[in-house]
C-alpha positions as CSV (number, residue, x, y, z in Angstrom):
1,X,8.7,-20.6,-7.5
2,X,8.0,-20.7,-3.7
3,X,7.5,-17.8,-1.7
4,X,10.2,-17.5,1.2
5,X,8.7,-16.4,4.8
6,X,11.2,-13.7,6.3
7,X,9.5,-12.3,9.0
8,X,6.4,-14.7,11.2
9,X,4.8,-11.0,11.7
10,X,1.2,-12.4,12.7
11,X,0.4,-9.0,11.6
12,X,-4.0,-8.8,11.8
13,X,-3.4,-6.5,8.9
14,X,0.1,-5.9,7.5
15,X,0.3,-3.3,4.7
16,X,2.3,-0.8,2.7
17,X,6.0,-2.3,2.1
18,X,8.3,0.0,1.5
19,X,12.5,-0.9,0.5
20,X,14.9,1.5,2.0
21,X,18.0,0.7,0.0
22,X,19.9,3.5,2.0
23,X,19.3,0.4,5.2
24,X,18.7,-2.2,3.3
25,X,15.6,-2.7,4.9
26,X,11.8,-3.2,4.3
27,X,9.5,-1.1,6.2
28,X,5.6,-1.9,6.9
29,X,2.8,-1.7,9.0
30,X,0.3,-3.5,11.1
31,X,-3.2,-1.2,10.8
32,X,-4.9,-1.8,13.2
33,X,-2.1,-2.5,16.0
34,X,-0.6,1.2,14.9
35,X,2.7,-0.4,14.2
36,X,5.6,0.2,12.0
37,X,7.6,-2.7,11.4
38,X,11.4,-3.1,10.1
39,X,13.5,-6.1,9.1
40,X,17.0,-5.8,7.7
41,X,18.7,-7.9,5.4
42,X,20.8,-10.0,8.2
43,X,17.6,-11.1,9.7
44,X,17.1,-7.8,12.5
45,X,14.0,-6.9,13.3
46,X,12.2,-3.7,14.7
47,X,9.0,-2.5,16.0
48,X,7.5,1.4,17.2
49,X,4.0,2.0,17.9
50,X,2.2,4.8,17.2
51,X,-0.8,6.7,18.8
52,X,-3.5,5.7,16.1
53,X,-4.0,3.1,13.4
54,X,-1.5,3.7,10.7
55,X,-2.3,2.8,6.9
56,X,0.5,3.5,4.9
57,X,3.2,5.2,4.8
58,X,6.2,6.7,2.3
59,X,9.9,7.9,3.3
60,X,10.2,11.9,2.9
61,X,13.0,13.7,1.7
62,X,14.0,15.3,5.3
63,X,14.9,11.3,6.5
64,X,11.4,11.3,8.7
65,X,8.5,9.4,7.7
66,X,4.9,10.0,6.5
67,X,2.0,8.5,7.7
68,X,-1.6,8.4,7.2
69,X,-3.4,7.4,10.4
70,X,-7.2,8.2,11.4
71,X,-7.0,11.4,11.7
72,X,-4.5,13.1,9.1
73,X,-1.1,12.8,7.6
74,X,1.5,13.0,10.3
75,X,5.2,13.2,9.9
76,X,6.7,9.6,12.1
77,X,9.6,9.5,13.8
78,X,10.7,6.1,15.4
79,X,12.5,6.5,18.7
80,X,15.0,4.5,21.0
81,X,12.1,3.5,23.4
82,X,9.9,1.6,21.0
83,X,7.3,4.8,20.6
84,X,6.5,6.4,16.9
85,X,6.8,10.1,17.4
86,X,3.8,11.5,15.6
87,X,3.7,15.3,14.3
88,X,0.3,16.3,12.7
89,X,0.8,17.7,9.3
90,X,-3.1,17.7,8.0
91,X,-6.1,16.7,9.1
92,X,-8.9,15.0,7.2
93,X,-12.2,15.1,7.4
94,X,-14.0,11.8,6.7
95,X,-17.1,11.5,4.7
96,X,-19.0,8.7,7.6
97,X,-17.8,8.2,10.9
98,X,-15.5,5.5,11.5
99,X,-13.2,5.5,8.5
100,X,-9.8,5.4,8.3
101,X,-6.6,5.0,5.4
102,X,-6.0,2.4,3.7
103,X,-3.6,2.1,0.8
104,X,-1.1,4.8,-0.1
105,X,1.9,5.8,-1.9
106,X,4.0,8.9,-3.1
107,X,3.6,9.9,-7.1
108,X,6.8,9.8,-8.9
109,X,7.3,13.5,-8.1
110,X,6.9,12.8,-4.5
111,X,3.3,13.8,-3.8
112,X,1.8,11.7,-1.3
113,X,-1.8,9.8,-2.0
114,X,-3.6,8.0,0.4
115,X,-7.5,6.6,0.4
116,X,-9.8,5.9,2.7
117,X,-12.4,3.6,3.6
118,X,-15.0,2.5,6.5
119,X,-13.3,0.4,9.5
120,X,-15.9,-2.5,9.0
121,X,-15.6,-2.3,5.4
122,X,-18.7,-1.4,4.6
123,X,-20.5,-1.6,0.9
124,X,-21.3,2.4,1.3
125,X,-19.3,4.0,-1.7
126,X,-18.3,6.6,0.8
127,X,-14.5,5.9,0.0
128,X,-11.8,8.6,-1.7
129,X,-8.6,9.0,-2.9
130,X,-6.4,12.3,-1.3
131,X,-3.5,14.0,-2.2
132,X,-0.9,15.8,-0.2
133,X,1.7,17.9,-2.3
134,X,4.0,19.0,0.7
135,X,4.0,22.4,-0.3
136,X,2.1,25.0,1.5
137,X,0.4,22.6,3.7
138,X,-0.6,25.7,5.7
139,X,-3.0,26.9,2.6
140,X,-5.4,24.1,3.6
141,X,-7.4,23.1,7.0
142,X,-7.5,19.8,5.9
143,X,-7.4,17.2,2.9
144,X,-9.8,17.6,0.1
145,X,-10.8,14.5,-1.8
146,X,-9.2,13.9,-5.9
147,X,-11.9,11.0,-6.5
148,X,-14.7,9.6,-4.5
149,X,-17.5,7.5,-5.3
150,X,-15.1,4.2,-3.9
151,X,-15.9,1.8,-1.7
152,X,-12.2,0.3,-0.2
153,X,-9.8,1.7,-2.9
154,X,-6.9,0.0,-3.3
155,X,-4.1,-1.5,-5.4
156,X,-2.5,2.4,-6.2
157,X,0.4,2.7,-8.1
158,X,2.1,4.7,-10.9
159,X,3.8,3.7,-14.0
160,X,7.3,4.5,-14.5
161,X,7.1,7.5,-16.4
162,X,5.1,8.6,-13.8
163,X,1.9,9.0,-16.2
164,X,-0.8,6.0,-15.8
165,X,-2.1,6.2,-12.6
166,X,-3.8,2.3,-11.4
167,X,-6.5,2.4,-8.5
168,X,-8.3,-0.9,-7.9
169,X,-12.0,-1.2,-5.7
170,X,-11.4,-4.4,-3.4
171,X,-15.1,-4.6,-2.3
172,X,-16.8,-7.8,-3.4
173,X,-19.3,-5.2,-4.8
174,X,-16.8,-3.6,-7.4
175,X,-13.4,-5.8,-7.7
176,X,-12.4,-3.7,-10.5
177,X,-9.1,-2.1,-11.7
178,X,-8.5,1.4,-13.6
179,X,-5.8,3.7,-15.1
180,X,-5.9,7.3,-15.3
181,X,-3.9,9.2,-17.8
182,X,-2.0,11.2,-15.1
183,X,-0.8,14.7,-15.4
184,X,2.8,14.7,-13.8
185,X,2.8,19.3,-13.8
186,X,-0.7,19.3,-11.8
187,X,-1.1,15.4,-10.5
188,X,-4.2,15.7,-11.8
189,X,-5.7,11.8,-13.0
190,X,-8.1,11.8,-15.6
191,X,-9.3,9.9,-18.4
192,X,-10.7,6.7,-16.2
193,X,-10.9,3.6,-18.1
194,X,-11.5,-0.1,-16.9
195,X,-7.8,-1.8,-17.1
196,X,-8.5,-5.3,-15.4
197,X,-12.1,-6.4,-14.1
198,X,-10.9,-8.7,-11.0
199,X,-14.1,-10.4,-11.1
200,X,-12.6,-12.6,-14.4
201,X,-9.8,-13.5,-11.8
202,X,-8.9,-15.8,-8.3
203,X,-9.5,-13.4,-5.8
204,X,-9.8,-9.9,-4.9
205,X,-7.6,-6.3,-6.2
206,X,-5.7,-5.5,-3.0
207,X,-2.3,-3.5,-2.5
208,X,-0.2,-3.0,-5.9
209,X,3.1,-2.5,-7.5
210,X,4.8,-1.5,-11.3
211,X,7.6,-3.3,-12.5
212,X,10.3,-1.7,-14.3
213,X,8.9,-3.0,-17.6
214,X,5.7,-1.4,-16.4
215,X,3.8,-4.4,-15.8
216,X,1.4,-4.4,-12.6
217,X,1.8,-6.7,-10.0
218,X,-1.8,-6.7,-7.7
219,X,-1.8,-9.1,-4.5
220,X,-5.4,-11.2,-5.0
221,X,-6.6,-11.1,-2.0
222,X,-8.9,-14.7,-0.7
223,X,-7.3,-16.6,-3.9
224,X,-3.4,-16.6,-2.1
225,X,-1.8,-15.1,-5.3
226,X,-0.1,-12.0,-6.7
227,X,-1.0,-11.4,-10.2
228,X,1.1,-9.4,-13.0
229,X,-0.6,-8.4,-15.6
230,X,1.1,-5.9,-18.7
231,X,0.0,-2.6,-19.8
232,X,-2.3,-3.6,-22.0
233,X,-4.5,-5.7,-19.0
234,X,-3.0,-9.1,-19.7
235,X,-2.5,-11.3,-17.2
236,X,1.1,-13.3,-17.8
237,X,2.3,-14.2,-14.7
238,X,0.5,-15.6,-11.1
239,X,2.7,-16.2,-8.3
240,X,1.6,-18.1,-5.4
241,X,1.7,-17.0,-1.5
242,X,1.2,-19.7,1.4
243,X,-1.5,-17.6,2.7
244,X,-5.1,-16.9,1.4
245,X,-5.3,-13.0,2.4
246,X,-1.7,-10.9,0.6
247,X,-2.5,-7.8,1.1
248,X,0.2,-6.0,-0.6
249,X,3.4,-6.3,-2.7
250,X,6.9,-4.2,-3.3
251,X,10.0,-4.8,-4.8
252,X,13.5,-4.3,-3.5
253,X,16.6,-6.1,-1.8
254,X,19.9,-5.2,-3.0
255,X,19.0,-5.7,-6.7
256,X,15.3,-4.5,-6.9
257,X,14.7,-7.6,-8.1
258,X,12.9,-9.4,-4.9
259,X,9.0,-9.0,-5.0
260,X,7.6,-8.5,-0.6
261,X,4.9,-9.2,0.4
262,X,2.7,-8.6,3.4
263,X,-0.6,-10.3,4.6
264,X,-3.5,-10.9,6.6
265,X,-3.8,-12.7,9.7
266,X,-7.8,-13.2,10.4
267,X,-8.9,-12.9,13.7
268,X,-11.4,-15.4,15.1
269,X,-10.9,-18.7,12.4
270,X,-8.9,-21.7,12.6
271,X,-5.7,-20.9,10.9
272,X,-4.7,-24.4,10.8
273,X,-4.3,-24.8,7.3
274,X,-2.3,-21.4,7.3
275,X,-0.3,-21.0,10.2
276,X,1.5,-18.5,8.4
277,X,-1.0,-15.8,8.0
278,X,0.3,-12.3,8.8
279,X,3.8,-13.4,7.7
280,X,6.0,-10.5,5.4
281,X,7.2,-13.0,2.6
282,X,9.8,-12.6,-0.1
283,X,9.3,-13.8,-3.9
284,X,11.8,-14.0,-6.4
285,X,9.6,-12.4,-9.8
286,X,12.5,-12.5,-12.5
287,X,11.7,-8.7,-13.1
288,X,13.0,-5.8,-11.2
289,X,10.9,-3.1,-9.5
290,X,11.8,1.0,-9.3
291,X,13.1,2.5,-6.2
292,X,9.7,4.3,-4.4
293,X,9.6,7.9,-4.9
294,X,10.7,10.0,-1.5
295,X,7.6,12.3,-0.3
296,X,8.0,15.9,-0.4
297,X,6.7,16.7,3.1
């Protein structure tokens, strides 16, 4: 099962896929260029840049997008000229200097989590885990942290009926994954418990996604594979990428039923045995996925 290159992004750090069926289009971005990426299904491709690095983002409800840069959540507009219009929403207040978001996605009920972690990716735990409701954002100054104590979380997704929460610690420190029993009225996670230990596993826990059976699919970072293991923790399935560093994976295309998949081109090292790094790939998993949950803000 080979892994089909769609777009030769060369992205340093392409993240956060996201399927718009209403375009039939996959959306992403490059971290640290700021960019937001698009490619449509006949082969089109787009590109806005915004004012600060930009982690992750999720499609609202209103048609904008929302975006977690260094700073704060920000509602994104893309415009004609090639710029990302950028409207704060809330800011943040880091716990270190130098820190930015990372991975991020909307709950099921369209809240919108994001985490954080140092720009050099430190081994200082000084990582968390936020959550934005898009209701009252007036009510707070700034983002309060749901879970700390992380060093680069990672790998967050939600299980279909919206109750298991998975977070995953990428550091070579941690490599761990864990569910939370979720509480869909409050979105409130609680009940950690150890759901896959990474270091038993080819490479690292990086950017995640839940099939419609449930199962988790976690890109391994360094070993060039994305992983699916069930609800119970079991691996079944490793699909390879033609890069060492996929960062992270989503599901859609017409059918749900392709599995995306963006990645890391390293700065500074001979790339001659990947010349393909940074590429947005497609893989065909033999599952389908669940349409992403549109963010409330």
């Amino acid at each position: 099962m080979s892994a089909e290159l769609i777009v030769d992004a060369r992205n340093a750090t392409g993240e956060s896929p996201v399927w718009q069926a209403e375009e039939n289009a996959l959306y992403w971005v490059d971290i640290p260029a700021g960019r937001l990426h698009r490619w449509q299904l006949d082969g089109q491709t787009d590109c806005w840049q915004a004012d600060e690095m930009l982690a992750c983002i999720a499609r609202s409800e209103a048609g904008h997008w929302l975006g977690a840069q260094e700073s704060g959540l920000f509602k994104l507009r893309p415009q004609a000229d090639g710029r990302l219009a950028a409207e704060k929403l809330i800011g943040v207040e880091h716990a270190r200097p130098s820190m930015r978001f990372n991975d991020g996605r909307c709950d099921r009920q369209g809240r919108f989590w994001a985490s954080s972690m140092p720009t050099a990716m430190g081994a200082e735990a000084v990582g968390a885990l936020y959550r934005y409701d898009g209701q009252n954002p007036n009510d707070l100054s700034v983002l309060a942290p749901q879970l700390e104590d992380l060093v680069v979380p990672n790998g967050l997704a939600f299980s279909p009926d919206g109750r298991t929460l998975y977070l995953s610690d990428s550091h070579p420190s941690r490599q761990l994954i864990w569910a939370f029993d979720y509480d869909i009225d409050s979105g409130t996670p609680h009940n950690r418990r150890l759901f896959v230990d990474m270091n038993d596993h080819p490479g690292r826990p990086d950017g995640a996604a839940v099939d419609s059976h449930g199962c988790y699919w976690i890109c391994a970072i360094d070993a060039g594979l994305v992983l699916r293991f069930t609800p119970q923790g079991k691996l079944d399935r490793a699909l390879p990428v033609p890069v060492k560093k996929p960062t992270m994976c989503a599901f859609g295309g017409p059918r749900l039923d392709t599995l995306f998949v963006t990645s890391i081109r390293p700065q500074g090292i001979d790339l001659a045995d990947q010349p393909l790094a940074g590429g947005v790939f497609a893989l065909n998993p033999g599952v389908q996925g669940l349409l992403e949950a549109k963010a409330r803000a």
